[in-house]
N, C-alpha and C positions, 0 to 999 in steps of 0.2 A: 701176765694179764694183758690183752689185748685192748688199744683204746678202738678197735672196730673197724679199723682203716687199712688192716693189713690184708692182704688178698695171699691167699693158697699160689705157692708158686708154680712158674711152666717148667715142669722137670725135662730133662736131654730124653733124648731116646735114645733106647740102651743098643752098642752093637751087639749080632751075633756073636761073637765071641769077647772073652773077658780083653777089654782094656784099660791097664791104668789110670791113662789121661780122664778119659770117660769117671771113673769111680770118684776120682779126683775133683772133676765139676759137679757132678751130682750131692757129695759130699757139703762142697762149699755153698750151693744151693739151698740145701738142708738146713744148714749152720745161719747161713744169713737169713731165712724163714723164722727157726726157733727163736731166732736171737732178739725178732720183732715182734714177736708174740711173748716174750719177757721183758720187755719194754713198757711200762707201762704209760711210757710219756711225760708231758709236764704235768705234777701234781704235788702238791706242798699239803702236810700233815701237821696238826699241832692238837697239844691236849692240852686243858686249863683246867684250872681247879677254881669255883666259882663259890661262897655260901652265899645264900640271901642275905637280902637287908634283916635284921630283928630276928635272925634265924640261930638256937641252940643248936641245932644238929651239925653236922661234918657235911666239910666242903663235898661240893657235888661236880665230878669227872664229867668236862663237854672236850668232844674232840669234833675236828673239823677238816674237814678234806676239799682241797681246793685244784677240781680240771680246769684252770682256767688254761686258752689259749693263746699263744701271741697273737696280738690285732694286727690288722696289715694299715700299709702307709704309716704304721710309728703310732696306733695309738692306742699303745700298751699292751694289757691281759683283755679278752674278750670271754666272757660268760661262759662254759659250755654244759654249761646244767641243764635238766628239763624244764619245760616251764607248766605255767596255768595251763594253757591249752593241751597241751601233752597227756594234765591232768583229766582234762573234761573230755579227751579223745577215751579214754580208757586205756593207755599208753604205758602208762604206769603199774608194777607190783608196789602192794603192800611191804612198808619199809623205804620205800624209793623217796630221794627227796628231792625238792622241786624248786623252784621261784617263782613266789607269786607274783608275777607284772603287776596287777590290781590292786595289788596292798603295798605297791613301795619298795617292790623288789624283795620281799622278804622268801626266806626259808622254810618250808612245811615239809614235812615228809606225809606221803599218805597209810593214815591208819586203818581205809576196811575200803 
């Protein structure tokens, strides 16, 4: 999975006739492409098992996924979620989840 950043590579041009070296670059060209598009970057994954307060039933499965980016100048992880506005562009599918700037930085996924 690609974090969106990777660009289709400038492949050699092939000679007329078959040459090793040639197969040889094309090859490693290939390879170093693929190999960025299976990359999926930094992201940190975790699952918890939460019940309610005064709640009978079985713990309830929240997992979380975390793009954040290294900040520049040293200061830290920097955000790289969607945010409110993204939402209110129309930007977003259903399922997509977001940061609301206007409520605190919170987390919403959009439902319709």
């Amino acid at each position: 999975m690609s974090t969106g950043t990777t660009k289709a590579p400038n492949l050699p041009i092939a000679p007329a006739e078959y040459d090793q070296d040639y197969m040889n670059k094309f090859a490693n060209v290939l390879r170093l492409y693929f190999a960025q598009l299976d990359n999926p970057g930094p992201s940190v994954m975790s699952t918890q098992r939460v019940t309610a307060p005064n709640s009978t039933t079985a713990s309830q499965v929240i997992s979380a996924v975390n793009f954040s980016q290294p900040g520049t100048s040293g200061t830290g992880q920097v955000l790289s979620l969607p945010t409110q506005a993204d939402y209110l562009a129309g930007l977003l599918r259903v399922g997509d989840v977001y940061v609301d700037e206007t409520s605190g930085n919170v987390l919403k996924v959009r439902i319709s």
